[in-house]
N, C-alpha and C positions, 0 to 999 in steps of 0.2 A: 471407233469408226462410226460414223455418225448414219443415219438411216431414213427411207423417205418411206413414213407409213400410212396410207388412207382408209378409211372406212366409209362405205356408202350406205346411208340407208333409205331404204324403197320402197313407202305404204302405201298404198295404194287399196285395200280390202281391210275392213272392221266391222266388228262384230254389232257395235253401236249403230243404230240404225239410223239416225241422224249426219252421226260422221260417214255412214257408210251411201250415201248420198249427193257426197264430194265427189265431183271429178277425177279421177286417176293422170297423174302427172303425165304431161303428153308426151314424154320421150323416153324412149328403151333405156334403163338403167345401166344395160349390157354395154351399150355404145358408151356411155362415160365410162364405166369400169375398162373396157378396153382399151381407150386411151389414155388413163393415168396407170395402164401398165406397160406400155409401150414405151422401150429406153429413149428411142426418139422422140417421145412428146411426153408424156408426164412423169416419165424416169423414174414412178414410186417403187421399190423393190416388193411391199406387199400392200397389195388391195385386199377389203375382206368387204361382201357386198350382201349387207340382210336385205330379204325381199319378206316382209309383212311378217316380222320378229315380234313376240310376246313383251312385253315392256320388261322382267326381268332377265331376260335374256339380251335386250338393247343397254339398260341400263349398266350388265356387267363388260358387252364388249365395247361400250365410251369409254369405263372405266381401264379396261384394260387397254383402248388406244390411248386415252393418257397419262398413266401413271407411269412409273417405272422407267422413265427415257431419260436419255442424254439432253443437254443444253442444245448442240448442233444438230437435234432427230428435229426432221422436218414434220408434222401431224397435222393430217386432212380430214376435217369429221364434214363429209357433207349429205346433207340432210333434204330428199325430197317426201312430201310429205307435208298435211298439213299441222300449222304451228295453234295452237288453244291457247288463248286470252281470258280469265278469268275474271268477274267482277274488279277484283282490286287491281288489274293489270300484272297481274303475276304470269309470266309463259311457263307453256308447258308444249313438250314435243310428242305426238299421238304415237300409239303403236296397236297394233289390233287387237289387243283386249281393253285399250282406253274405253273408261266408260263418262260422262260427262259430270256427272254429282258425284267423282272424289277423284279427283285429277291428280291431288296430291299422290295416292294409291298408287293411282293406274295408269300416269302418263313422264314420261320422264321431263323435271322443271330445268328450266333454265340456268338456278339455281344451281342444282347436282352440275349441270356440265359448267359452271362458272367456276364453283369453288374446286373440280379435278383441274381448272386448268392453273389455277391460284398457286396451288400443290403444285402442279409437275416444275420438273427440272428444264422442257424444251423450250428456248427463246422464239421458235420458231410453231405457232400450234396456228392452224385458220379453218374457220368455220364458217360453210356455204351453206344457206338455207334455200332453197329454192322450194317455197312454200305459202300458201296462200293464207296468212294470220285471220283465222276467225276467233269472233269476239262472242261469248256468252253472257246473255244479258239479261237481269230481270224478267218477267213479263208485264211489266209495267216503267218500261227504262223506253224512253224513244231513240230509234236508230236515228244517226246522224252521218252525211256523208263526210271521205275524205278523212276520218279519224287515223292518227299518226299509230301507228301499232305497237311501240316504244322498242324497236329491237336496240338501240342503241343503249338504254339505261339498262336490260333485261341480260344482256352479257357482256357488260362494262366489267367485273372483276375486281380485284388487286395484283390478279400475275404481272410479269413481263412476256409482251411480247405474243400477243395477240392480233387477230384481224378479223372481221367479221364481214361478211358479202350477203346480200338480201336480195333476190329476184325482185321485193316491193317493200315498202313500208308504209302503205296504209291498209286497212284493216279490211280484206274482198268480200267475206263472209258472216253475219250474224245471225247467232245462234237464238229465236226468241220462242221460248217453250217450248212446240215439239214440230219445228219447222226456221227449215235455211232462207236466210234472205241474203240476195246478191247473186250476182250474176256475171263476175268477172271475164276480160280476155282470159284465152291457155296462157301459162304462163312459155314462156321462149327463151328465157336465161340460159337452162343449159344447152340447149341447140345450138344456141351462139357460143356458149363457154368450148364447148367439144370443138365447136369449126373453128373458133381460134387456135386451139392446139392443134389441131389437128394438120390445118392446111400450114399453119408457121404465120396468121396475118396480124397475132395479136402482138409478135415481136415489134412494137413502133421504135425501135431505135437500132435494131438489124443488129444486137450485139449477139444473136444467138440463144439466147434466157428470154422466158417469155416473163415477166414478172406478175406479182399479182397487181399492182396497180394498174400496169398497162392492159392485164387480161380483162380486168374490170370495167376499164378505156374502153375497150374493146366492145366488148357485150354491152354495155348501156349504150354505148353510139349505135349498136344494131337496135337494141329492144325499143327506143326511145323514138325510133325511124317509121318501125310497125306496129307499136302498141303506145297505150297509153301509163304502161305502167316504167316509173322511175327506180330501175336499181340501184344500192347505196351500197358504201362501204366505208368501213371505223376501224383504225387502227390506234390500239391501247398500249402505250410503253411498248413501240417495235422501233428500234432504231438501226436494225439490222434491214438489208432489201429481202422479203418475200420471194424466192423463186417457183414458182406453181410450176412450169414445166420447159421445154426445148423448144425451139424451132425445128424443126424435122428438114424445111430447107436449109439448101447448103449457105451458106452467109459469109461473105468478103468481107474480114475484119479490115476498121481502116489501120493501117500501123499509129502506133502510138509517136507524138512528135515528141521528139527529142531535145528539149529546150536548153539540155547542156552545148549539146555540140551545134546549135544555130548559134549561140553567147559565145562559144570559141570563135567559130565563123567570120564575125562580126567584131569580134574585138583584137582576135590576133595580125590579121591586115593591119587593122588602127597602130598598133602595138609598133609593129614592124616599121613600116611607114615615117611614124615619128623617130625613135629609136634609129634607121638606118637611113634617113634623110637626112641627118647631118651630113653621111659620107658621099653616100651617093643617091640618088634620086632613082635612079634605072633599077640597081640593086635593090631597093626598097620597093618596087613597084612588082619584080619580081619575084621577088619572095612573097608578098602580100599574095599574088595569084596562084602561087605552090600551095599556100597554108587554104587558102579556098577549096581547091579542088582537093585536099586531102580530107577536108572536113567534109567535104560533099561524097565523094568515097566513103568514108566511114559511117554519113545519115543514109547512105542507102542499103549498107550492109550490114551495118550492127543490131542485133534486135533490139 
């Protein structure tokens, strides 16, 4: 039986006085956790939600949301918090003992969560960053604006069946010796993410499944409206649809058309007509109008 498991993680406080300098993500963590538990909107059966987790403690509950699962287990690792760019473009995900001069240590890389997802068994794993990529630079490196943050190369993979969601992908933050440069909008991803499940608006084709593509539809039509920042999303060998959660409204399926019995409709009249127009004309006209209404009977009744 297949299973829908998320993990949330929520930094926001570090010990690093630099990192600890950051903004704190603007939206209650609570509010998303309670709607990816929620059978009517994000139907996960277990949410597990660290609020400012020691990095070997993050690092072992990634590990344990993805190892170990089925092909059909659905996996949510999302991630608020911000993301660390290292000279060579290498990411790393912060946790509050991250310290800046050995990331490799004390921050969990991109890397570690690529290759558990390489390994796992689930066709289905996606991973939300809602995070503002600062970059650490020399003190003799000049900042540049509008730099691409490279999340798409940084958890590209070799698994199947992957997707990846970014509140932004250029770089809001630079780290140069012992002071933050930038000055970003909040970011608004998940407040839009939550109000699409929540209210049922991100369903754009009313089938009931909000999916991820269209949830992501969703959210960068809103964030692209009041900010300036562009959310993305990368889907790596997924040939399967993403379902992220419900529509919680009620939704009038359209019935599905029946293409066999419109081709009966249509051709047994034909059929008739020719076939009993030799004998009789009237005969053949009336039969032709029995087999209509019988076909028409049966598209309205048959699922």
């Amino acid at each position: 039986m297949s299973k829908r498991i998320a993990l949330v993680i929520d930094n926001r406080d570090f010990q690093d006085p630099l990192l600890a300098q950051l903004p704190p993500p603007p939206i209650d963590s609570q509010a998303l956790t309670s709607v990816l538990c929620e059978p009517l909107m994000g139907n996960f059966n277990t949410v597990t939600l660290l609020t400012n987790p020691p990095v070997a403690q993050l690092r072992y509950q990634i590990n344990r949301l993805l190892s170990h699962r089925n092909q059909l287990d659905v996996l949510l690792l999302y991630y608020l918090g911000p993301s660390l760019i290292d000279a060579d473009g290498r990411w790393y995900l912060a946790a509050v003992d991250t310290r800046r001069d050995s990331l490799e240590e004390s921050a969990v890389s991109a890397q570690f969560i690529s290759s558990l997802m390489d390994r796992g068994l689930s066709h289905q794993q996606i991973l939300v960053l809602d995070s503002p990529p600062c970059r650490l630079l020399a003190p003799d490196t000049p900042i540049c604006a509008n730099v691409e943050a490279g999340t798409k190369r940084a958890f590209k993979g070799n698994g199947y069946g992957r997707v990846v969601l970014t509140a932004n992908n250029t770089v809001d933050y630079f780290f140069k010796g012992e002071s933050v440069v930038g000055n970003p909008e909040p970011s608004v991803f998940t407040l839009y993410l939550v109000e699409g499940l929540r209210t049922g608006a991100a369903d754009s084709d009313n089938d009931g499944q909000i999916g991820v593509e269209e949830l992501h539809a969703y959210v960068c039509d809103k964030v692209i409206r009041h900010t300036a920042q562009k959310p993305r999303i990368w889907s790596y060998q997924a040939q399967d649809r993403f379902v992220f959660g419900r529509n919680p409204r009620e939704v009038e399926l359209q019935p599905a058309i029946k293409w066999d019995l419109i081709f009966g409709a249509i051709m047994a009249p034909i059929v008739t007509v020719f076939i009993g127009g030799i004998a009789s004309i009237s005969t053949s006209v009336g039969l032709a109008g029995l087999f209509l209404l019988m076909y028409a009977f049966l598209y309205w009744t048959l699922d």
